[in-house]
VMD Tcl script that builds the backbone (N, CA, C; Angstrom):
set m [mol new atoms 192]
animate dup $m
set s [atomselect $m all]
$s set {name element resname resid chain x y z} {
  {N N UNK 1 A 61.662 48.794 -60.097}
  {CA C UNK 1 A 60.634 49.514 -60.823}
  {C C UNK 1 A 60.792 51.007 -60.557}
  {N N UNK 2 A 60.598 51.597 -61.839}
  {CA C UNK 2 A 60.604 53.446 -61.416}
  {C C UNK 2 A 59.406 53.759 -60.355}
  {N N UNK 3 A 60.017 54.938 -59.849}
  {CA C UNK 3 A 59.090 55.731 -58.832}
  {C C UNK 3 A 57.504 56.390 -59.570}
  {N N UNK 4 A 56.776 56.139 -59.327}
  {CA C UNK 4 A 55.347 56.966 -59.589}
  {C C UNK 4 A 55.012 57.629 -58.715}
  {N N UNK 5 A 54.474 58.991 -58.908}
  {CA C UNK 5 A 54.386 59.733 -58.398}
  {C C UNK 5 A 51.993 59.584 -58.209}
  {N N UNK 6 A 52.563 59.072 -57.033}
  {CA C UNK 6 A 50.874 58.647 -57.023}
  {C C UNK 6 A 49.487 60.016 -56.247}
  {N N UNK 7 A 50.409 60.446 -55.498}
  {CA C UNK 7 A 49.664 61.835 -54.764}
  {C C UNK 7 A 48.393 61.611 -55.444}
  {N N UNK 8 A 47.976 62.327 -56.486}
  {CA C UNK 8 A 46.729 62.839 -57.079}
  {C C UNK 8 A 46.264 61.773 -57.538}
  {N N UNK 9 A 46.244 60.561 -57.390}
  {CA C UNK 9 A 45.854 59.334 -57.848}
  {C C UNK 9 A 44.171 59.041 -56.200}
  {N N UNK 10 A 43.790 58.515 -56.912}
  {CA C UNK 10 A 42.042 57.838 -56.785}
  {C C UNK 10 A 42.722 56.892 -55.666}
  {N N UNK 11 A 42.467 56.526 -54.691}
  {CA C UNK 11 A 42.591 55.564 -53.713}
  {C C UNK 11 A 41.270 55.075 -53.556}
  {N N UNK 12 A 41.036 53.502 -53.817}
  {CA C UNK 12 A 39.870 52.822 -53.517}
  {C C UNK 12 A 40.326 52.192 -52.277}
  {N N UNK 13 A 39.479 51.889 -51.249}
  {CA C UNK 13 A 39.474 50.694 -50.721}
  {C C UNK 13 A 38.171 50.277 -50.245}
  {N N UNK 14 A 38.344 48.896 -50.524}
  {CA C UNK 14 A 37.436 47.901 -50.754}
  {C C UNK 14 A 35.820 47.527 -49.538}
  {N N UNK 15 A 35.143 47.845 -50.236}
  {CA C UNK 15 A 33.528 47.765 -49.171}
  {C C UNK 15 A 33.467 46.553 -48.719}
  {N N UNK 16 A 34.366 45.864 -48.612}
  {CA C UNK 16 A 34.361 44.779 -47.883}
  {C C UNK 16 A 35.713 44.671 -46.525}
  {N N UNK 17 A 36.750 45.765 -46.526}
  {CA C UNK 17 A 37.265 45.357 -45.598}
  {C C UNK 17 A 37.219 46.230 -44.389}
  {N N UNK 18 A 35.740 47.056 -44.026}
  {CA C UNK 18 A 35.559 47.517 -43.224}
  {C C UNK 18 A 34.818 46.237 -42.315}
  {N N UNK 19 A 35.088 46.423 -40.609}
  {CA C UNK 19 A 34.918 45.276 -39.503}
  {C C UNK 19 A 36.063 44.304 -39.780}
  {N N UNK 20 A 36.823 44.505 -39.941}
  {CA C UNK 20 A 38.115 43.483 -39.588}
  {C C UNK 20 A 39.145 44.248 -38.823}
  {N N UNK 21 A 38.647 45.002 -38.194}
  {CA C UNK 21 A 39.926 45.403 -36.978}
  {C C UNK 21 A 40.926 46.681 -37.592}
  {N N UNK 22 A 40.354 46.799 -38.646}
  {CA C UNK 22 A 41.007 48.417 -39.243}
  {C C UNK 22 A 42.423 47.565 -40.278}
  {N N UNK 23 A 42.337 46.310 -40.586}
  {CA C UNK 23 A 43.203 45.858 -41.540}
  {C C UNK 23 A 42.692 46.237 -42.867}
  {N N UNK 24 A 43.068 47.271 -43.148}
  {CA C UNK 24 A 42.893 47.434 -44.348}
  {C C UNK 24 A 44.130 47.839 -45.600}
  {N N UNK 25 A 43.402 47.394 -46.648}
  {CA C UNK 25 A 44.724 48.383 -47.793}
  {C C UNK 25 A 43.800 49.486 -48.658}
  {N N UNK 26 A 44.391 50.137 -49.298}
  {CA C UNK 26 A 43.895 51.104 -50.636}
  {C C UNK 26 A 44.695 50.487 -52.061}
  {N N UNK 27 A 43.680 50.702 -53.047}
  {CA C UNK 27 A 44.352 50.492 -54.035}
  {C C UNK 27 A 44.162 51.680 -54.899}
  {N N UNK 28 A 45.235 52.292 -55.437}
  {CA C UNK 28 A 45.223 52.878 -56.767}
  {C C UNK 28 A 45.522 52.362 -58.306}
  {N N UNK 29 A 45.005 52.712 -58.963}
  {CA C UNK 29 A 44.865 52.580 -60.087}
  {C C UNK 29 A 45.391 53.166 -61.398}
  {N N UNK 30 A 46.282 52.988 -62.064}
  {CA C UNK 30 A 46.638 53.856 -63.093}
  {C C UNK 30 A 46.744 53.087 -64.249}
  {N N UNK 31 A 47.227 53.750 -65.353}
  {CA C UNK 31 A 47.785 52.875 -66.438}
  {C C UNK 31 A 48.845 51.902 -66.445}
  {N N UNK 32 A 50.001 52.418 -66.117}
  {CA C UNK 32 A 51.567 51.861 -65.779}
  {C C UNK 32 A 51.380 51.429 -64.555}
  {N N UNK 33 A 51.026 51.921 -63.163}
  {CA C UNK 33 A 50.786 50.494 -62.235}
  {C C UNK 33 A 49.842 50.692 -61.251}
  {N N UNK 34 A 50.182 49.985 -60.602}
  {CA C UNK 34 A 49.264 49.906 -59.244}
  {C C UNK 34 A 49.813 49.891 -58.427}
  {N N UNK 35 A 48.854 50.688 -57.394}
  {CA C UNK 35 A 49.808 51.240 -55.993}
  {C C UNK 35 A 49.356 50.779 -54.876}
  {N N UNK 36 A 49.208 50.049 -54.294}
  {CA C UNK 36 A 48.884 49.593 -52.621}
  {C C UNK 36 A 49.355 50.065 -51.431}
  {N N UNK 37 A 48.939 50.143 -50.339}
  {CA C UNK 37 A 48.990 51.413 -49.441}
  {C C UNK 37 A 48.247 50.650 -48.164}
  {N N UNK 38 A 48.632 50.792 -46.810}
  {CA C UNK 38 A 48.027 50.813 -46.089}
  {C C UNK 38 A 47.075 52.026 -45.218}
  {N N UNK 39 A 45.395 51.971 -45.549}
  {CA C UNK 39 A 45.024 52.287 -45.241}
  {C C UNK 39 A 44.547 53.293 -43.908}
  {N N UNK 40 A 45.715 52.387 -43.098}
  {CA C UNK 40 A 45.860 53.554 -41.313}
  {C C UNK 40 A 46.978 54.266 -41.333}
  {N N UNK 41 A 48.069 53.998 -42.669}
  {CA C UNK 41 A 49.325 54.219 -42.570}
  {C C UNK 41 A 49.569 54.995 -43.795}
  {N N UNK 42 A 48.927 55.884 -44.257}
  {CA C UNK 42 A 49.005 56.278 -45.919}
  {C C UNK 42 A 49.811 57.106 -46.524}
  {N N UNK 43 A 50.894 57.422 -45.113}
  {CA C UNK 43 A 52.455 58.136 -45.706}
  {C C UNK 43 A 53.362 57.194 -45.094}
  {N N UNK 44 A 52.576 55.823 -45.106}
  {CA C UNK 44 A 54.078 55.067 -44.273}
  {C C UNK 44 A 54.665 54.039 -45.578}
  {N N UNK 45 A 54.273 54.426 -46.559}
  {CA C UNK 45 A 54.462 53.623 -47.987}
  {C C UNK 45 A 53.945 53.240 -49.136}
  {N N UNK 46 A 54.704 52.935 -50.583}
  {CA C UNK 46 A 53.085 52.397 -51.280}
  {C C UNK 46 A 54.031 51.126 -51.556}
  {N N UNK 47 A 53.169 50.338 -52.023}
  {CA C UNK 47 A 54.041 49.155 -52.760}
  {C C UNK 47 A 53.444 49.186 -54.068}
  {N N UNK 48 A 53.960 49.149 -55.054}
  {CA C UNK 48 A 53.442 49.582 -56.423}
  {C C UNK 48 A 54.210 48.170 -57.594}
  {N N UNK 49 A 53.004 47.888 -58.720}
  {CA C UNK 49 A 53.156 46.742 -59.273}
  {C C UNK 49 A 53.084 47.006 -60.632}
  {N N UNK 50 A 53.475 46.387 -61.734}
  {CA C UNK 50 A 53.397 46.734 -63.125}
  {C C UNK 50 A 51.766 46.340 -63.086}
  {N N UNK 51 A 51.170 47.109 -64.134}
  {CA C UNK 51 A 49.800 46.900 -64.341}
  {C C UNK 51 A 49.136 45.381 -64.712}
  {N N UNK 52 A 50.097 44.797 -65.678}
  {CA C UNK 52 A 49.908 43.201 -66.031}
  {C C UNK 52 A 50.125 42.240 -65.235}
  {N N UNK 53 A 50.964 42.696 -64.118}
  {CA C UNK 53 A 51.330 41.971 -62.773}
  {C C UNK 53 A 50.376 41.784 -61.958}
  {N N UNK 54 A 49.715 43.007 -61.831}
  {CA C UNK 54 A 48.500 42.950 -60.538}
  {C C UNK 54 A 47.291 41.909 -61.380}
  {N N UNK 55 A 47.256 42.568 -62.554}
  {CA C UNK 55 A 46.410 41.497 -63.232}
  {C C UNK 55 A 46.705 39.919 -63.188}
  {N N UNK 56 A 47.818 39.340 -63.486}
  {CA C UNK 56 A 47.821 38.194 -63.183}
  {C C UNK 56 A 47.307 37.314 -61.424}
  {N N UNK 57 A 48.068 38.783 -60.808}
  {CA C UNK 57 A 47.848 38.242 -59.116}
  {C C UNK 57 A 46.161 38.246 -59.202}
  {N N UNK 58 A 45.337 39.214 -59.217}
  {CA C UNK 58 A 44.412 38.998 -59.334}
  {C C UNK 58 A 43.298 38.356 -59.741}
  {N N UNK 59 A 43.750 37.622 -61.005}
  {CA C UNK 59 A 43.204 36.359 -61.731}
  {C C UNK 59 A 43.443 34.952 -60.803}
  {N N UNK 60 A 44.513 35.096 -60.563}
  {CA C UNK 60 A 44.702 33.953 -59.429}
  {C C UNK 60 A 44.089 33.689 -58.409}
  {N N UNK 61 A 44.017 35.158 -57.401}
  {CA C UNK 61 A 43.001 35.176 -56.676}
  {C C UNK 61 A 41.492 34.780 -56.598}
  {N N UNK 62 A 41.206 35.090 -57.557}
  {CA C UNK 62 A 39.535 34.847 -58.131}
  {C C UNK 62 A 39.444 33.538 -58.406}
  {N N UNK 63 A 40.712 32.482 -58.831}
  {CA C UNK 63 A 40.872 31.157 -59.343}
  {C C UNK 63 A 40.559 30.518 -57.999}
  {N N UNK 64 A 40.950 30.906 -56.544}
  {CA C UNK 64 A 41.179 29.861 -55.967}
  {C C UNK 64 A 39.813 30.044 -54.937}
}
mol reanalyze $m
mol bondsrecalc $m
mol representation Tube
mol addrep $m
């Protein structure tokens, strides 16, 4: 997958994964993809997904 240049991109992370020991991720959001990030680590990588991709993972998630 091409590189995105995410810098100026919105980082959410989730009101639910604060009290678990600082395991957390961020998610960004764009049109073309999505960027995941660890939260304690936020220049140590992103892992980034086609936009219809995260959507499917995410539907799944909610399925089970």
């Amino acid at each position: 997958m091409q590189d995105y240049d995410l810098s100026t991109t919105d980082w959410r992370k989730s009101s639910r994964s604060n009290g678990y020991g600082g395991n957390c991720v961020e998610v960004a959001l764009t049109r073309q993809v999505i960027g995941v990030r660890d939260s304690k680590d936020r220049g140590g990588g992103t892992l980034t997904f086609a936009a219809d991709r995260w959507h499917t993972f995410v539907t799944g998630l909610k399925r089970s």
